[in-house]
N, C-alpha and C positions, 0 to 999 in steps of 0.2 A: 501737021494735021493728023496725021498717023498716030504721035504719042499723045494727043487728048481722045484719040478714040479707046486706045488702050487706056488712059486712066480713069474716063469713062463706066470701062466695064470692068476694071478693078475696083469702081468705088461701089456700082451696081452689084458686084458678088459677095462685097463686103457689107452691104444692108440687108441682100437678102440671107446672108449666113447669120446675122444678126439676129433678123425677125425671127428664124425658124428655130434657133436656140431660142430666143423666148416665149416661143409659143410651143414647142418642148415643155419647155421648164412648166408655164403656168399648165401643162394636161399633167407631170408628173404631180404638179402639187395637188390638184384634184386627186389624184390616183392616191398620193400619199394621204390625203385627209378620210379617205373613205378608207382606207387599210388599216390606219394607225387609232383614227379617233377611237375614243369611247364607248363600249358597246355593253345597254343594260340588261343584265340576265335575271330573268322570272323562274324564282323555282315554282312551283306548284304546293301551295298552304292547302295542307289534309286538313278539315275539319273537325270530318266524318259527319254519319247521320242523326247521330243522337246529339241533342243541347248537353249539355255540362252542367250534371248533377249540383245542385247545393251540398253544403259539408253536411248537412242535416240527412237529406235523401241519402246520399252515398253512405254515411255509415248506416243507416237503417241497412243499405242493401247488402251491407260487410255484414252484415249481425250483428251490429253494435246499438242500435236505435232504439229507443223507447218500445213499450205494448201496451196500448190501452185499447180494450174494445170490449162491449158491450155485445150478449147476444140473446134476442128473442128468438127461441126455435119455435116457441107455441104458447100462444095466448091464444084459445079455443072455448068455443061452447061445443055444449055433450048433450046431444038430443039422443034418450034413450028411455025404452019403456020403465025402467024403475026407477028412474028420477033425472031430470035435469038438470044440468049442471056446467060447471067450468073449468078448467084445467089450463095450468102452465111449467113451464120449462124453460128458466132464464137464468145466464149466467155472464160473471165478466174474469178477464183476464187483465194483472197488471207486471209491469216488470222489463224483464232484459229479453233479450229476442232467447236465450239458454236458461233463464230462471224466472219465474212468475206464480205470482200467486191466484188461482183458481177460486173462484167464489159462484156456488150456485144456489138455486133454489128449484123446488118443484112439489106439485101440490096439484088436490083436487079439493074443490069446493061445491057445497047444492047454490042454487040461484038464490036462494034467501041468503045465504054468508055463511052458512054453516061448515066451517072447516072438515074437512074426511080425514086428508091425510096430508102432512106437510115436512119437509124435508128441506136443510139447509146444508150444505158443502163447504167446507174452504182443507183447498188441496197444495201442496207445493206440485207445481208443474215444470218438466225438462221434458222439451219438442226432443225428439231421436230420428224423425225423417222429416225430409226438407215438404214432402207434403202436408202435413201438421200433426202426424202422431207424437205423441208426448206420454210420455210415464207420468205418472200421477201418485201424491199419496197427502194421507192427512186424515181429517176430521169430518163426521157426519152428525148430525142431530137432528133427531124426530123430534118433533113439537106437539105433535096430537098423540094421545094415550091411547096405549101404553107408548111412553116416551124411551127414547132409546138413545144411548149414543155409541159413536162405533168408531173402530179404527178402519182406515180405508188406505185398501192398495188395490191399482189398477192401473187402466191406459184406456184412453182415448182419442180420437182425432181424425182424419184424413189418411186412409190408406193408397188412393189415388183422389186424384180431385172430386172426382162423382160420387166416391165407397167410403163414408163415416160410418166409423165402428166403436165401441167402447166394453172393455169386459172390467169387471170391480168383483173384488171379494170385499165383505166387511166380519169385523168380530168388534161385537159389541163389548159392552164390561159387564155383561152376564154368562159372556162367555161364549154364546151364541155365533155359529159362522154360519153365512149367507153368501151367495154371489150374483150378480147380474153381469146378463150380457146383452148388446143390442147393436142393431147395424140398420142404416139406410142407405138409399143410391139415387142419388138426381138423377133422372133423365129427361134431357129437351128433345124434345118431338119438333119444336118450333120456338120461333124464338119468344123469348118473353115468357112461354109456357112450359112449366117442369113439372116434372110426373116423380113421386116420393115411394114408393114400398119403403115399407118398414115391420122389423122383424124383431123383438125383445123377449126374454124370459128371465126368469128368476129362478133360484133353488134355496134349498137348504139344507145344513149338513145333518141335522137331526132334526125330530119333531120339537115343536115351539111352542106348545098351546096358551102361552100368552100373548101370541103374535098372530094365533090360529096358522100357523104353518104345521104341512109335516113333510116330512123328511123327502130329499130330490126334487126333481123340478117340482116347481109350486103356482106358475104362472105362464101363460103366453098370451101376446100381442101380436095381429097381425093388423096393419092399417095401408091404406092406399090414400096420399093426399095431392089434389091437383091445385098447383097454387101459380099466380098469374104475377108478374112483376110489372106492378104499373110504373114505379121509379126503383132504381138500383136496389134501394134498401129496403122496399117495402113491399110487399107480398102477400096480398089476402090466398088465400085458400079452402078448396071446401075437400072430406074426404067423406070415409069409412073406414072404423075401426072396431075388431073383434076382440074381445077380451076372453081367455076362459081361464080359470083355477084348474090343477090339474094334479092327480092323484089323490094322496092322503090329503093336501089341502082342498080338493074340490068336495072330499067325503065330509069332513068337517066341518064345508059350508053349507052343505046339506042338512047337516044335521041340530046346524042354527037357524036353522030356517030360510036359507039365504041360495037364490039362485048363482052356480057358480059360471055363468056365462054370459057375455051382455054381448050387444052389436049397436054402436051408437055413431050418431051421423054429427061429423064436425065441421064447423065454420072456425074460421080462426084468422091469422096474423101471424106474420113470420118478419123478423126486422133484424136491422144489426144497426151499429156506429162504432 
């Protein structure tokens, strides 16, 4: 009786040493599958904010890109006591963002068609500041007589975004040297609405009297224009503009009979593409 009691609880210690190695083992293998397995690592994909230029934008923005654009600064009528009239001021740019060629016009005409004075440009152009001043030089022709044509060096452009400025000398092939200089300033008071001062003059190195010039300053413009953008490109505005002859040429115009000083009220158009 005795030894089936002890073999009894020899068989009972040897099941339960059994179970508890197995139930052991199946918590280690748990333990090992969460240790061992697989584990997927997320780096973090930078985007950034900006989309990914085309090949076409990105070299434009290297300065390697095309330049075509067209600019209306002034398609205007000239409401003024000695006669009414029209004026404009248009020019286009073609070429590499470092080399282009400059093409402009400008002119004033009576409301019947009767041309005054007309003027044609084509310049080789090199921008020198990233805001758009450029050196300039090349070719000019007057169209209305006395006809002229002239060699041109100068610079125009953006001295800050606001402040366009341009100074030119010319010498014609009579020998003749002249210079112009002029500058304006955008300012927004509000949005949509910009306010222009503009400041121009003229000289000359000697008297001209085929030109009716005489000699130093021969000209000034002062104008104030308020022009309204009803879409991006397009801009009506209206101002005031003073014109006076000044010196030996305002004497001259005197003594043709001709008032050397106007103040005319303009309606106009200001555009780009």
């Amino acid at each position: 009786m005795r030894g089936r009691v002890l073999l009894i609880l020899a068989t009972a210690i040897a099941w339960s040493g059994e179970a508890q190695a197995q139930m052991l083992g199946y918590q280690d293998v748990l333990r090992a599958e969460h240790a061992v397995g697989p584990r997927l690592s997320y780096q973090p994909i930078e985007t950034g904010n900006a989309p990914v230029a085309p090949p076409a934008a990105s070299a434009a923005a290297e300065g390697e890109g095309p330049v075509r654009s067209a600019y209306f600064d002034r398609i205007e009528y000239r409401g003024q006591p000695g006669g009414d009239g029209w004026s404009w001021d248009l020019s286009a740019e073609f070429g590499s963002q470092a080399h282009r060629l400059w093409l402009a016009t400008a002119g004033d005409a009576s409301l019947r068609g009767t041309l005054q004075y007309v003027e044609g440009q084509a310049l080789y152009s090199h921008p020198v500041l990233d805001a758009g001043l450029a050196l300039q030089a090349g070719v000019r022709q007057d169209f209305v007589r006395p006809r002229r044509t002239y060699a041109v060096l100068g610079a125009q452009g953006n001295l800050t975004e606001p402040l366009y400025v341009g100074l030119f000398g010319f010498l014609s092939t009579q020998g003749e040297v002249t210079g112009r200089a002029f500058a304006y300033y955008d300012w927004e008071p509000a949005p949509r609405l910009v306010l222009q001062p503009y400041l121009g003059a003229e000289a000359a190195a000697r008297d001209i009297p085929a030109l009716g010039l005489g000699h130093g300053l021969t000209s000034a413009e002062l104008g104030l224009r308020v022009r309204y953008r009803i879409a991006e490109p397009f801009s009506p505005y209206i101002g005031l503009s003073w014109d006076r002859l000044l010196g030996r040429t305002a004497r001259l115009a005197r003594l043709a009979g001709d008032d050397p000083e106007a103040t005319s009220l303009v309606i106009g158009l200001r555009s780009y593409f």
